[in-house]
N, C-alpha and C positions, 0 to 999 in steps of 0.2 A: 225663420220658418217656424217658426215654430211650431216643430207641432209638434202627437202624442194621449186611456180609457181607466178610471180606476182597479178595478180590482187586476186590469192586466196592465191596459197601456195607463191605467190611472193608477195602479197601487204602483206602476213605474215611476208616475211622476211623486208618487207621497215617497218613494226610495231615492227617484231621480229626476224625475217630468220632463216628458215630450216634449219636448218640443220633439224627441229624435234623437235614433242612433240605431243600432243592431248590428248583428255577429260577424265575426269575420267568416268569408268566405274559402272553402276549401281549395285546394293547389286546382282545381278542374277545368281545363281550358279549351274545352269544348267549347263553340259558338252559341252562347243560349238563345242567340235570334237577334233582332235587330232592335236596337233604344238601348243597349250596353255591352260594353267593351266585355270582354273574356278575362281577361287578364287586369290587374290593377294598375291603376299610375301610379301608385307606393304604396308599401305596406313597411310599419314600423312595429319594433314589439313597445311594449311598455313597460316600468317595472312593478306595476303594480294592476290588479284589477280597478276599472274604472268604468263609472258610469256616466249618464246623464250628457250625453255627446247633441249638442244643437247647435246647430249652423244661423246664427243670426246678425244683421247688420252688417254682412261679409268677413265672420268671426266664428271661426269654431274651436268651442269651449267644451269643456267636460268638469267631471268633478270625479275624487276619489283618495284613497291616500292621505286625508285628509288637507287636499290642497284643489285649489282651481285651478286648471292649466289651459293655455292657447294654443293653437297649432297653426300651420301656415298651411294653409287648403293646399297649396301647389307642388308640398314635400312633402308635408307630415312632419316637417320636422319641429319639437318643441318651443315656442318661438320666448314664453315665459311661463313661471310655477308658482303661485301664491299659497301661501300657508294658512289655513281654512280649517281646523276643524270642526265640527259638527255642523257640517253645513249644508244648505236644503243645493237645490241643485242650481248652478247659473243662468241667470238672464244677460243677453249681451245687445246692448243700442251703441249708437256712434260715440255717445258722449264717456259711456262705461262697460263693467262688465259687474253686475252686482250677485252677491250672494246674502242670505240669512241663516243667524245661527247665535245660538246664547245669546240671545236677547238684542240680536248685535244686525244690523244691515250694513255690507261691507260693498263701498263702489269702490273699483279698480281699474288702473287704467290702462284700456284696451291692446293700446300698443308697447308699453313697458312693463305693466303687470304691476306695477307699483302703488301703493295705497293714495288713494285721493280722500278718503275719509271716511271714517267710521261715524253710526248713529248709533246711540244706544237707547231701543225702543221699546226696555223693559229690565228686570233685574235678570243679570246674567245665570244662567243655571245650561245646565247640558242637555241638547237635542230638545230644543226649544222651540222648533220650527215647525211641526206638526207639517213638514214634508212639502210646503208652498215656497216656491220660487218665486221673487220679488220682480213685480211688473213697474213700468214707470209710465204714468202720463206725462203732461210737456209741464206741468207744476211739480210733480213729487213723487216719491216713490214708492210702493206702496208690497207688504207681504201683513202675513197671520202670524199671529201668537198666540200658541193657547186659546185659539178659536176666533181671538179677537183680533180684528184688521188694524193697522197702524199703517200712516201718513206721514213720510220725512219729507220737506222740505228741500227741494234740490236746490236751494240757495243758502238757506242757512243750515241746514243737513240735522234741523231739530225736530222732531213727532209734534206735529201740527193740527193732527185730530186722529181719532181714535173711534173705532164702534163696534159695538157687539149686536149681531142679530137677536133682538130680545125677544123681538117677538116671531121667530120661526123658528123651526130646529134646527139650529145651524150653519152657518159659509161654511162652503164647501171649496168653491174653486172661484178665478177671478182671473179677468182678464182686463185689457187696454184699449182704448185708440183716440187718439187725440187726449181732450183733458178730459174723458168720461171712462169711469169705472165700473165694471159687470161686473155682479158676484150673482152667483147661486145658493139656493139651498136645498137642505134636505127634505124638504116640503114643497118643493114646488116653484118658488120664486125664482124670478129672475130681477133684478136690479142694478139699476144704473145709477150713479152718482157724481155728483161735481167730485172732480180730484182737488182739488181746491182746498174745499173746506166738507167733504164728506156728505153733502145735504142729497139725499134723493130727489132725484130727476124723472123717473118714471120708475112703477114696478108693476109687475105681470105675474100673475099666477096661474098657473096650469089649472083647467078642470077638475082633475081628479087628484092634485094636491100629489103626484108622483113626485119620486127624488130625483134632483135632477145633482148628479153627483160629478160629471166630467166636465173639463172646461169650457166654458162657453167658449165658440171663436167667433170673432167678430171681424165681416168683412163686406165690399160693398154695400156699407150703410144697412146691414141687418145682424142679428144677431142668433147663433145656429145653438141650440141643444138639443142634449136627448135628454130622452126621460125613461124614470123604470114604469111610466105608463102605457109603454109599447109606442112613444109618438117621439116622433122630430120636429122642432116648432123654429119658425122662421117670424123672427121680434125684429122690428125696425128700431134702429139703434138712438134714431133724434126723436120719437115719439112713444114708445115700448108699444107700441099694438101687432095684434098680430097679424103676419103678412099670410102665412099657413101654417097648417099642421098635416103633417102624413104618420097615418099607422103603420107600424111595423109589426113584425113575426112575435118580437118576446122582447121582452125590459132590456132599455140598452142603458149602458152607462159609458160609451162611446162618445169623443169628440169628433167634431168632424173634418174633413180635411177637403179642400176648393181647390179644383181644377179645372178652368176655363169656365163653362156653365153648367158642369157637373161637381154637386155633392156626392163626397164618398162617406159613409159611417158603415155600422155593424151595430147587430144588437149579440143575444146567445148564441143566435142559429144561425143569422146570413150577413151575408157583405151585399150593400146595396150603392146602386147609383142611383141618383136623382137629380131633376133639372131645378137648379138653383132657383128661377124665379117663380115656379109653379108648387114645386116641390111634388111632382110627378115620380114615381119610380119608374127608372129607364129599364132597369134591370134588376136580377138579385142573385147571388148565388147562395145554394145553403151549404154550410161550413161549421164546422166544429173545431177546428184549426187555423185559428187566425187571432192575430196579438197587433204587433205596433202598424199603425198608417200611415200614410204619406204618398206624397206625389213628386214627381220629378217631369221633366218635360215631355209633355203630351203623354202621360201615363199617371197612374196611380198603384201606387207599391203597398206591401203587406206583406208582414212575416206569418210563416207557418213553423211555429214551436216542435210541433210533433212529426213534422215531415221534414223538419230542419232545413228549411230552402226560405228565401224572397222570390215572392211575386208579382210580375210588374202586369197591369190590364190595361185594358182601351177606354179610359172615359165613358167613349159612348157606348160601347157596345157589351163590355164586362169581358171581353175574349180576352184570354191571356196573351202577354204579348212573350215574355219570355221568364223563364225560374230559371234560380241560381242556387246551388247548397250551402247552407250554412255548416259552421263549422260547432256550433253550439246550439241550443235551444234557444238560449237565453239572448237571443239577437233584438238588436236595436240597431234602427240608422239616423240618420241625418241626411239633408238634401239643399243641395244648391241647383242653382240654374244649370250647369255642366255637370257636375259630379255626387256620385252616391256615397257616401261617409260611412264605413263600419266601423262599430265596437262590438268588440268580443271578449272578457277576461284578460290578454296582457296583450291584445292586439290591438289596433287600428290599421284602416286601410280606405284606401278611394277607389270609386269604378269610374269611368267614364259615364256617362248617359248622353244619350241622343235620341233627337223627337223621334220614335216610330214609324 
């Protein structure tokens, strides 16, 4: 699932990145309404603070302690621990679970935890990762270094190409799907490349040259940003044109999160729903209290920092379906098809969820 906005859910992902995660929940077993259990199906401590909690490829991973660890959705219970330091935060596919760090791309394997092999995609030095978590197309795998993107080979597990945005200000964030790779930058771009051999495929630039600083997500053959030009732009992912753009209230730096035919993001001021293929705004609330995103079945969730609670709403409608308390500000979740995944400081926990 990945999912997950810089300066909040994005300076998440430059500490940990979204995919997803958030706080544990207070002992409160009041009925918060219907689409989630009351009460957890387990809750474990940890011994250590951790973050960067994403539910992906039916794998939930986290990082912290200087280690990457698995857990078994059904228990919580530890299932393996890998020894990691300085490491950006986990990406998890069927074939791995990969991290980045001193220089280093480290794939692991999903169900023993055990090293399948190291790449070394640059000279090793400490916290080297400038905070990007390594994506894989179906050719190779791909994080930043000191600005600059690197290509391992998932066959020969050697850096196969390499490139620096020379001519924009910056990669910023990047994403996958199939063998084509999205990056953005601090100017505007949107770009797409062979995972291959690195060669541009199409590239889009915004209007107003806004920074488009959260990750792009790419799904149903388009591709979703925001931008600090107050717009959300809807790029076709086999041709880079654009399918829409909708203006927003204030500069967002929000990624966005897909459920059914509703888009959820945020800019400064509001949480918006919009229909995916029009890019119509269905709804909007205005908020000054609201951090990580995501969806779970037939809803879309969101933490409130300062109210210290998760939010779950209606796709279409933006009514609240039910809030839960957190037990921190500092909350992040994760989400499966069934279950809500919290972290909190030396917690983890699961909720139930059910469609509304």
């Amino acid at each position: 699932m990945t999912s997950t906005r810089r300066p909040r859910y994005k300076r998440a992902a430059l500490l940990v990145t979204l995919s997803a995660a958030a706080a544990l929940l207070t002992a409160c077993h009041e009925d918060p309404g219907p689409g989630v259990e009351s009460k957890p199906a387990w809750s474990r401590p940890l011994p250590e603070k951790r973050w960067c909690l994403q539910y992906e490829a039916k794998a939930l991973v986290d990082s912290g302690g200087g280690t990457v660890q698995r857990y078994d959705p059904a228990s919580g219970k530890i299932m393996w621990s890998y020894k990691a330091p300085n490491q950006s935060c986990p990406r998890a596919t069927k074939q791995a679970v990969y991290s980045a760090g001193d220089g280093r791309i480290n794939a692991i394997d999903p169900e023993t935890g055990k090293p399948l092999w190291t790449a070394v995609t640059s000279d090793p030095k400490p916290a080297v990762t400038d905070g990007y978590e390594p994506v894989a197309t179906t050719s190779h795998v791909h994080t930043k270094f000191d600005g600059q993107l690197r290509a391992v080979d998932l066959t020969t597990h050697k850096v196969t190409w390499q490139r620096w945005e020379t001519d924009d200000v910056g990669m910023e964030r990047i994403a996958a799907a199939g063998n084509v790779l999205v990056t953005v930058t601090a100017n505007g771009k949107v770009r797409a490349l062979n995972g291959s051999n690195g060669k541009p495929l199409w590239t889009y630039a915004t209007p107003s040259a806004g920074s488009i600083l959260a990750e792009p997500v790419i799904d149903g053959g388009s591709v979703y940003v925001s931008s600090a030009d107050r717009h959300l732009y809807a790029i076709s992912l086999t041709t880079g044109r654009l399918q829409w753009r909708t203006k927003l209230h204030a500069p967002s730096d929000w990624r966005v999160a897909v459920r059914g035919d509703t888009l959820f993001t945020a800019d400064n001021e509001y949480l918006y729903g919009l229909d995916r293929k029009a890019g119509k705004i269905r709804w909007e609330i205005k908020s000054d209290d609201h951090q990580f995103i995501g969806t779970g079945p037939g809803q879309l969730l969101y933490t409130r920092p300062k109210s210290k609670e998760i939010r779950s709403l209606n796709p279409t409608t933006g009514d609240t379906n039910w809030t839960l308390p957190l037990s921190d500000k500092d909350a992040y979740f994760a989400t499966s098809a069934t279950h809500l995944f919290i972290q909190a400081g030396k917690n983890i926990s699961a909720y139930k969820l059910t469609n509304p």
